[in-house]
C-alpha positions, 0 to 999 in steps of 0.5 A: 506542527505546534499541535505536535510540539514542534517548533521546526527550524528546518523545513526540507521537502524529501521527494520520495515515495508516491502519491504523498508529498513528504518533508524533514524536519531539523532532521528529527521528524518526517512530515506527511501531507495525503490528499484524501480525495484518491481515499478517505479521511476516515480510513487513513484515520483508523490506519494510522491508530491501527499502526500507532496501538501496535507499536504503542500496546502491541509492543512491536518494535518494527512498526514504524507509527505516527506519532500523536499530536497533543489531542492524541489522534494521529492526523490532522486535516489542513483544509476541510476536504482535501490535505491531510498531516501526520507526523512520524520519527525521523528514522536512519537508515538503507531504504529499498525500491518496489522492484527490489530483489530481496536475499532468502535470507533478507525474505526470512527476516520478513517473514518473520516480521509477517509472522509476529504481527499475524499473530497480534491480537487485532486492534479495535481500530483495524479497518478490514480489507475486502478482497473485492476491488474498491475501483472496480466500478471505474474499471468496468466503466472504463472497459465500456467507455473505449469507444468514446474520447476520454478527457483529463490531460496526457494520458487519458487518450493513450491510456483508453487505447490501452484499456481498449486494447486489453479489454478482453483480457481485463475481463477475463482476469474480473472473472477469474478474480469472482471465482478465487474470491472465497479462497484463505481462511481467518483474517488477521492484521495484514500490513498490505505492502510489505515490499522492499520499498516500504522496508528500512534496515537500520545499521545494526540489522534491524528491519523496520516496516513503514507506510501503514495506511494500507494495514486491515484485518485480511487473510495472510496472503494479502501480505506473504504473495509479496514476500514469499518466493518458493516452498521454503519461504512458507514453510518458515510462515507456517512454522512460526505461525501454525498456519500452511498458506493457500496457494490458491489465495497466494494466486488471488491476491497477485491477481488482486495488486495487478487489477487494483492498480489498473483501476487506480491509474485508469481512475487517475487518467480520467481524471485532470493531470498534468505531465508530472513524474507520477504521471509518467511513473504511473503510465509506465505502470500501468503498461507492464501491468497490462502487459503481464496480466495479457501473458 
C-alpha cells in the first residue's frame, strides 16, 4: 500500500461483494484484492484506467474510480499470476443488493446517470465488450460432458445433474442468442452492471456507481435491460440522449446476463472449491437461473 502513499494504521476486512475480497483502511480507503485467474490482468487493467480517465478528464462526478499508486497506474500485482490490488476512496453511504427493487423515481436517477456516461467521448483504454459469451466453449462443453463424473469439489455432481437436466434448453437459449446477435446499434461507454447492488446513495441524494471492472465499448442495451422497466423509463434514455432503445437488443442482452452466468458457475464447479458462501451463493444461483431460462 506504500506504493499508494499509505501508511494504514488499520486494517478491517470488509465481507461485501462477490468473487473479491475487500478491506478498510483507518477508515479512509477501500482496498481490493481480484484473482485474476477467473479473467486477466490485462482487462482488469484497461477497466480500472477506462473508470480512473472518466472520472479524472471526463469529469464525471458518479464514477466511483481507483486511485492511482505513485507510477500512476491503477493496479498492482501481488504475486506473478494470481492476486491483483487496487485501492478506491472510502466513501459514506446506503448500498443496495442485486435483487433490489428500485423506485421509478430511483430507475430515473439511474438512467439519467446511463445517459451521461453513453454520451462521453470513449476513452483510448475502454475494452470492448462483445455480446458473444466468453465462456461459451466451457458451456458447450459441460453440455456434452453430463454423461460423465464431473470432479472439483461439492457441487460439480449436483451441478452436472442440473446442467443435464436443462441440457435442452441451454441449447435452445445458444440458439436463440446466435440469432439476436446482430441486434443494437453504435457502441458506447457501457458500465455492464448498473444494478442497485453496485449503486451507493450519499446523504444528500447523490448516486454514485461502483465496481467498474466490467466497463466497455458495447451498445446501450448492455446496460439499460438492467435499469429499465417499461416504456417511461426509455422514453427518459431516448429523451436525454437522442437514441430510442431496441427492444430486441434489450431482449438479447437479458438472455446474454442469464447464460453468462451459467457458464460462469459451471466453470467455477469444474473446477477445485471447497463448501464456502460463494459457493453455496453461487449454486442457488445458478439454479433460479436454470429455472428461469426453462419457463
Amino acid at each position: 500500500m506504500r506504493e499508494w502513499g499509505i501508511d494504514a494504521v488499520a486494517l478491517d476486512y470488509a465481507p461485501v461483494g462477490f468473487g473479491d475480497y475487500h478491506w478498510v483502511a483507518d477508515g479512509r480507503w477501500f482496498i481490493t484484492v481480484a484473482d485474476v485467474r477467473r479473467g486477466s490482468y490485462e482487462g482488469l487493467q484497461h477497466a480500472l484506467e477506462t473508470a480512473a480517465v472518466l472520472r479524472e478528464q471526463a469529469g464525471l462526478a458518479f464514477v466511483v474510480a481507483p486511485l492511482r499508486a505513485a507510477d500512476g497506474t491503477t493496479l498492482r500485482r501481488l504475486d506473478r499470476h494470481r492476486y491483483v490490488m487496487s485501492v478506491f476512496p472510502y466513501l459514506d453511504g446506503a448500498g443496495g443488493d442485486f435483487g433490489d427493487e428500485p423506485s421509478p423515481e430511483e430507475r430515473g436517477q439511474v438512467i439519467d446517470l446511463l445517459a451521461e456516461l453513453h454520451r462521453t467521448p470513449p476513452p483510448f483504454s475502454t475494452p470492448a465488450r462483445p455480446v458473444e459469451l466468453a465462456g461459451r466453449a466451457w458451456l458447450e462443453d459441460a453440455i456434452r460432458e453430463t454423461n460423465r463424473q464431473w470432479l472439483g469439489g461439492p457441487y460439480a455432481e449436483p451441478a452436472r445433474g442440473l446442467i443435464a437436466d436443462h441440457a435442452g434448453t441451454l441449447r435452445r437459449c445458444l440458439e436463440e442468442l446466435d440469432r439476436m446477435a446482430d441486434k443494437g446499434g453504435e457502441p458506447v461507454v457501457t458500465h455492464g452492471e448498473p444494478h442497485p447492488g453496485n449503486l451507493l446513495r450519499k446523504a444528500d441524494g447523490r448516486l454514485l456507481l461502483v465496481d467498474w471492472d466490467t466497463v466497455g465499448l458495447a451498445v446501450p442495451e448492455r446496460d439499460l435491460w438492467l435499469v429499465a422497466k417499461g416504456p417511461s423509463d426509455l422514453a427518459r434514455y431516448a429523451d436525454a440522449t437522442g437514441r430510442a432503445p431496441d427492444p430486441a437488443a434489450l431482449e438479447l442482452y437479458r438472455l446474454r446476463w442469464a447464460l453468462d452466468d451459467v457458464a460462469e458457475f459451471v466453470a467455477w464447479f469444474r473446477s477445485p472449491h471447497g463448501r464456502t458462501p460463494d459457493a453455496e451463493q453461487s449454486w442457488h444461483a445458478l439454479t433460479g437461473t436454470l429455472e428461469a431460462l426453462a419457463r
